[in-house]
N, C-alpha and C positions, 0 to 999 in steps of 0.2 A: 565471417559467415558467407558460405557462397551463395549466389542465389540462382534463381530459373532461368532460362531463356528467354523470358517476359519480359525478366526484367533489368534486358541489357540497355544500352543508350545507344542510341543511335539518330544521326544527323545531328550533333551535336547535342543530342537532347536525352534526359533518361524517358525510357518510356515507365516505365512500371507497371505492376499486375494491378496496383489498387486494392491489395487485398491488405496492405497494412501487418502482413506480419503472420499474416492467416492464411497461405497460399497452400492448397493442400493439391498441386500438382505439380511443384516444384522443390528446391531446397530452401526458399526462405522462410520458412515456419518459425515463428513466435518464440518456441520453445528449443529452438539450433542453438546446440553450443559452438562456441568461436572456434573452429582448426586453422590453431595458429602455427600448425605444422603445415598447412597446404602448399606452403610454397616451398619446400623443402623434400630434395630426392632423397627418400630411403632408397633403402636395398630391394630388391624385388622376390631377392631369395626368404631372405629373413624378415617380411613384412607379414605381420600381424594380420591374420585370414580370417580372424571374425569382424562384422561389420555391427553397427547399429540403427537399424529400419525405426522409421517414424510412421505411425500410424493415427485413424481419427484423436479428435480430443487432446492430441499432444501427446498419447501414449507411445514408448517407446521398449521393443526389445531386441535380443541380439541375436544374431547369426551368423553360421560359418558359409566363406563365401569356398566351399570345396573345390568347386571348378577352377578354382582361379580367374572368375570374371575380370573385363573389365569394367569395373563403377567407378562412377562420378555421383558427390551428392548431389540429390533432388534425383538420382535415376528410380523411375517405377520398378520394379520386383518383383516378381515371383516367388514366396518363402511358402516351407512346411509347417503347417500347423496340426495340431492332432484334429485326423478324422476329414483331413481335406488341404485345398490352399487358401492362400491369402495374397494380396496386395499390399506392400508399403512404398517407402520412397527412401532411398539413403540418405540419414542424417548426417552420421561419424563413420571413418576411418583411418586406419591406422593405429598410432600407439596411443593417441587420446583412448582407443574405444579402452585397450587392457589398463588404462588409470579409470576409465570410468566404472569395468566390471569391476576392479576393486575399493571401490567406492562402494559399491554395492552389494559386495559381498556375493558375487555370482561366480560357481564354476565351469568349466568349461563344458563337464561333465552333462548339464544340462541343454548345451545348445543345439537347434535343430540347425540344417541348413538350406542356403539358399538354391534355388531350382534355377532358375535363368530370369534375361530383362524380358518386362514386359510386351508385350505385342500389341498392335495396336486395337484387334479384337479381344484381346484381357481388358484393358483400359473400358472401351465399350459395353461389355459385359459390365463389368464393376459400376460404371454409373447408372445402368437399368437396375441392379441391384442398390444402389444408394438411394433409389427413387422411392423405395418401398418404405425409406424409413422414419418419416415424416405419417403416413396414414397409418404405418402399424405404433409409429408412440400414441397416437392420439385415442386407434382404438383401442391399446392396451391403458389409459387410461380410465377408460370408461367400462371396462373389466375389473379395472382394480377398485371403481367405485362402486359397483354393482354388489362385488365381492365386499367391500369393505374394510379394506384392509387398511392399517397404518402405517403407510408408506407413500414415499413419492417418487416418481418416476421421470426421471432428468435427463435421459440421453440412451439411444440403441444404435449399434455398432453390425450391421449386417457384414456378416463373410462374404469375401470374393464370390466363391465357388455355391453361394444361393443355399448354403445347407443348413447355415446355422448361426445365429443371431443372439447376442450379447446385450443383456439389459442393465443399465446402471441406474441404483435406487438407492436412495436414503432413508434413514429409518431411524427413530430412536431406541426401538423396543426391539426385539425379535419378532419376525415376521415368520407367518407358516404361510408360504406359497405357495405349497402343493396343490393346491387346487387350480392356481392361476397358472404353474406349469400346464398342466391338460387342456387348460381353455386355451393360453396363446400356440400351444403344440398342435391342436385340435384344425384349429382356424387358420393359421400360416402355415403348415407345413415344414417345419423347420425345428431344426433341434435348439433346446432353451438355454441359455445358460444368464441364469441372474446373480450379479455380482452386485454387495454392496459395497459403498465410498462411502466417504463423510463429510460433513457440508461443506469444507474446505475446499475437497478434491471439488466435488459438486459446481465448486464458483468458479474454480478454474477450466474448467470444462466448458460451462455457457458464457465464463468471462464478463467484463463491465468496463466501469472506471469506477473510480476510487471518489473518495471523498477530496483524495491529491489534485485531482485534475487529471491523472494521467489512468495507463490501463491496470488491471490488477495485477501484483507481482504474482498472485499464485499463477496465471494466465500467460504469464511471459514468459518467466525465467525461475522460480519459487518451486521448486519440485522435495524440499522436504519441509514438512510443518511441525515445527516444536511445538509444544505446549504456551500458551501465554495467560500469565494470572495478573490479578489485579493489583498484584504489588509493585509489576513493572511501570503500573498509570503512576503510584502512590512515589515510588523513587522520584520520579520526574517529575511529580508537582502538577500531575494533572488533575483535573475533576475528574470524578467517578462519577460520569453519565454516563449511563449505558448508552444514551443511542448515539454520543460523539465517538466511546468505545470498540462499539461495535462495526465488522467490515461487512459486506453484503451476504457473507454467511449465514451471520447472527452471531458469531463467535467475539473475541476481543482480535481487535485488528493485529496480523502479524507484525507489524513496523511498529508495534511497542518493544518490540525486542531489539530494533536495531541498532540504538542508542543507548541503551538499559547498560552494556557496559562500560563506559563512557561515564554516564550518571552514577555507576557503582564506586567507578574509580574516585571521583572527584567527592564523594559522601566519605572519604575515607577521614578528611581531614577536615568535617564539619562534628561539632560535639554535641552527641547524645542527652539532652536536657529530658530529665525525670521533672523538676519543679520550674517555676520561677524564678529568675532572679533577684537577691535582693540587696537593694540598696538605700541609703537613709531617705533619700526621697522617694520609697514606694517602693510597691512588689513590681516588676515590670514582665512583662509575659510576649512567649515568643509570637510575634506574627504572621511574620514571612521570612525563606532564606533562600537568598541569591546562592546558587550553588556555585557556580565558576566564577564570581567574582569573592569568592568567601567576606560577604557581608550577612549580619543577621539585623532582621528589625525586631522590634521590642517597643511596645506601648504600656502605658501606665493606665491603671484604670481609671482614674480622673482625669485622664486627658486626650485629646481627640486627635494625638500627634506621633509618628511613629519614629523612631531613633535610630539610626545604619549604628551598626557595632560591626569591628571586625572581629575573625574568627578568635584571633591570639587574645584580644582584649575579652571577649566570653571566656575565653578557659581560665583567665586569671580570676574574673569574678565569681566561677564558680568555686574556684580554691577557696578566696575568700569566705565564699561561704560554705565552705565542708568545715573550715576553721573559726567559724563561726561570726566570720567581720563580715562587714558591709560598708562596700565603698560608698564613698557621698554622691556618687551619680556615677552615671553609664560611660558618659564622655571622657575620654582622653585628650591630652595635645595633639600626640601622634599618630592616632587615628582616624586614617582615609575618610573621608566624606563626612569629619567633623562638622558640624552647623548646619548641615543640609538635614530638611527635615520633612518628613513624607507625610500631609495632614489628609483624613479621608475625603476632606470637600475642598481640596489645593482646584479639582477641575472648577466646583463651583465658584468658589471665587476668584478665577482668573476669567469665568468668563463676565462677573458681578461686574469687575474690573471694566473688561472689554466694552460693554454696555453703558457704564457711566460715560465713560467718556465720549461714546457717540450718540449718547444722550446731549451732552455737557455742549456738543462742541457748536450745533446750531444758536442755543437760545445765546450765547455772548458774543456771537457774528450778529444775529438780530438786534443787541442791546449797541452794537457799535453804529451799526447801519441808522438807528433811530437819532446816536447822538450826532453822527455826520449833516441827519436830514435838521436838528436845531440850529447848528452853526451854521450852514447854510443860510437861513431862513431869518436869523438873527445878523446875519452880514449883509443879506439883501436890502438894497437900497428903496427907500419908497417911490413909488409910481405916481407922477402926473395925473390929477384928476381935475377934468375939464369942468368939472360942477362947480367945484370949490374956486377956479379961477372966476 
């Protein structure tokens, strides 16, 4: 990933922008895919003329560079958009950009093009414009509560060229906004345009950290979101708490999926138990299963102790019992982690243990110390007494 001129090093030392990843005047943006082509001379005849501009929020779209510029990522822009311009910064180019439009399923057919690099009075302009968009979210909140509508409003997107302004809102329901188009039209001066996102997009836009420690993948690098259902917790042996479940959305965190098939594969050769198993010492019931180790444990209802079975040794027992036998117990010879035995209060009594003994270990130092001080006392020789002379 290249980055700005911020954030070269210099006198032996990196300087950096400090912005982490978030640098919205340059090419290191959070959301930059790796051009692992950069160092590599194409053809200048046959190099791929569309480019892909980075804009607020991490949004990204593409453009043909018709001029034949010369760009570099992280260069400010000048691009067409309907009904005026815009400002970005170059992310991608090259043959990364045409594996990325077909990823995306975009044709050429739709792209506008790019006008020229920025000037230093575009750049200027553009931040007197950014200035506005901090006091117009606040009073179009207070629009939308007057109105009362059910919606929430997460982020506005003002154009370069002062004409026209982009609202990102989430919503569960259908909103009718037309009334709140004439009041923010009315008041700023500016053509409306309100797009909704979903609470996903939403996060990645104001971004956090994670329950990981680290930043949100939707925020960094996470630009398509599948679906994630609660069977993904249920494979992997998680609790179903919703609020361990859940990411700063509200949603189920996307990183239950990232492991999900991994856990799919390794469930292939753990066996499906409809009943209990049974054996002449008891019905024994499953309790927990080691997935990657293919162990299962099994407790008996009278007793307060759990049993590691391996996988191969379950499947024989339940033979047994489709055939109607029952082994004399769970155990095998040749079964892994024979004699080890998983009791629910193993923690309490190893610390019952831990405690006796440093219980124990004073009062028979004190019972020696007393009998040193008899022997002593019974070897002492008697003393001279002037009375008695």
């Amino acid at each position: 990933m290249a980055g700005c001129s911020s954030c070269g090093s210099g006198g032996g030392k990196a300087a950096g922008c400090n912005n982490n990843g978030g640098c919205q005047t340059g090419g290191c943006n959070k959301m930059n895919v790796f051009d692992w082509l950069s160092n590599m001379d194409l053809p200048v005849v046959d190099k791929f003329d569309i480019i892909e501009v980075r804009f607020k929020g991490g949004r990204k779209d593409f453009f043909q560079n018709s001029e034949n510029l010369e760009l570099h990522t992280g260069d400010a822009i000048v691009v067409d958009v309907p009904n005026g311009h815009h400002i970005g910064h170059v992310s991608l180019q090259g043959e990364l950009v045409r594996l990325q439009m077909q990823k995306k399923k975009i044709g050429q057919e739709e792209i506008r093009k790019v006008y020229r690099l920025a000037h230093q009075k575009d750049l200027e302009k553009y931040e007197e414009v950014q200035k506005r968009e901090m006091p117009t979210l606040y009073r179009t909140r207070q629009i939308i509560d007057e109105l009362k509508l059910d919606m929430k409003l997460s982020d506005i997107e003002y154009q370069a060229d002062n004409s026209k302004a982009t609202f990102y809102y989430s919503a569960d329901d259908r909103v009718d906004f037309r009334e709140l188009i004439k009041h923010l039209a009315g008041e700023f001066k500016i053509r409306v345009e309100m797009r909704q996102i979903s609470l996903r997009q939403e996060a990645g836009r104001l971004g956090g950290i994670g329950s990981c420690g680290r930043e949100l993948c939707c925020s960094t690098w996470l630009s398509d979101f599948k679906s994630v259902s609660t069977s993904a917790a249920r494979y992997q042996n998680l609790s179903l708490n919703p609020s361990k479940l859940s990411g700063q959305c509200g949603r189920l965190k996307c990183c239950l999926n990232y492991e999900l098939d991994t856990y799919m594969e390794a469930l292939k050769d753990i066996p499906e138990l409809e009943k209990p198993l049974l054996t002449e010492k008891g019905v024994a019931k499953l309790q927990k299963t080691d997935i990657f180790r293919k162990i299962m444990w099994f407790g008996y209802d009278d007793e307060n102790t759990w049993h590691p079975i391996d996988v191969e040794r379950v499947n024989e027992i339940i033979k047994l019992n489709s055939k109607g036998k029952k082994p004399a117990s769970l155990q095998e010879d040749d079964v892994p982690g024979q004699g080890e035995h998983f009791s629910l209060n193993s923690d309490l009594e190893k610390m019952d243990k831990k405690f006796k003994k440093k219980s124990g270990g004073p009062k028979k130092k004190s019972g020696n110390n007393n009998r040193n001080r008899n022997k002593r006392r019974n070897n002492r020789k008697p003393s001279s007494n002037r009375n008695n002379k």
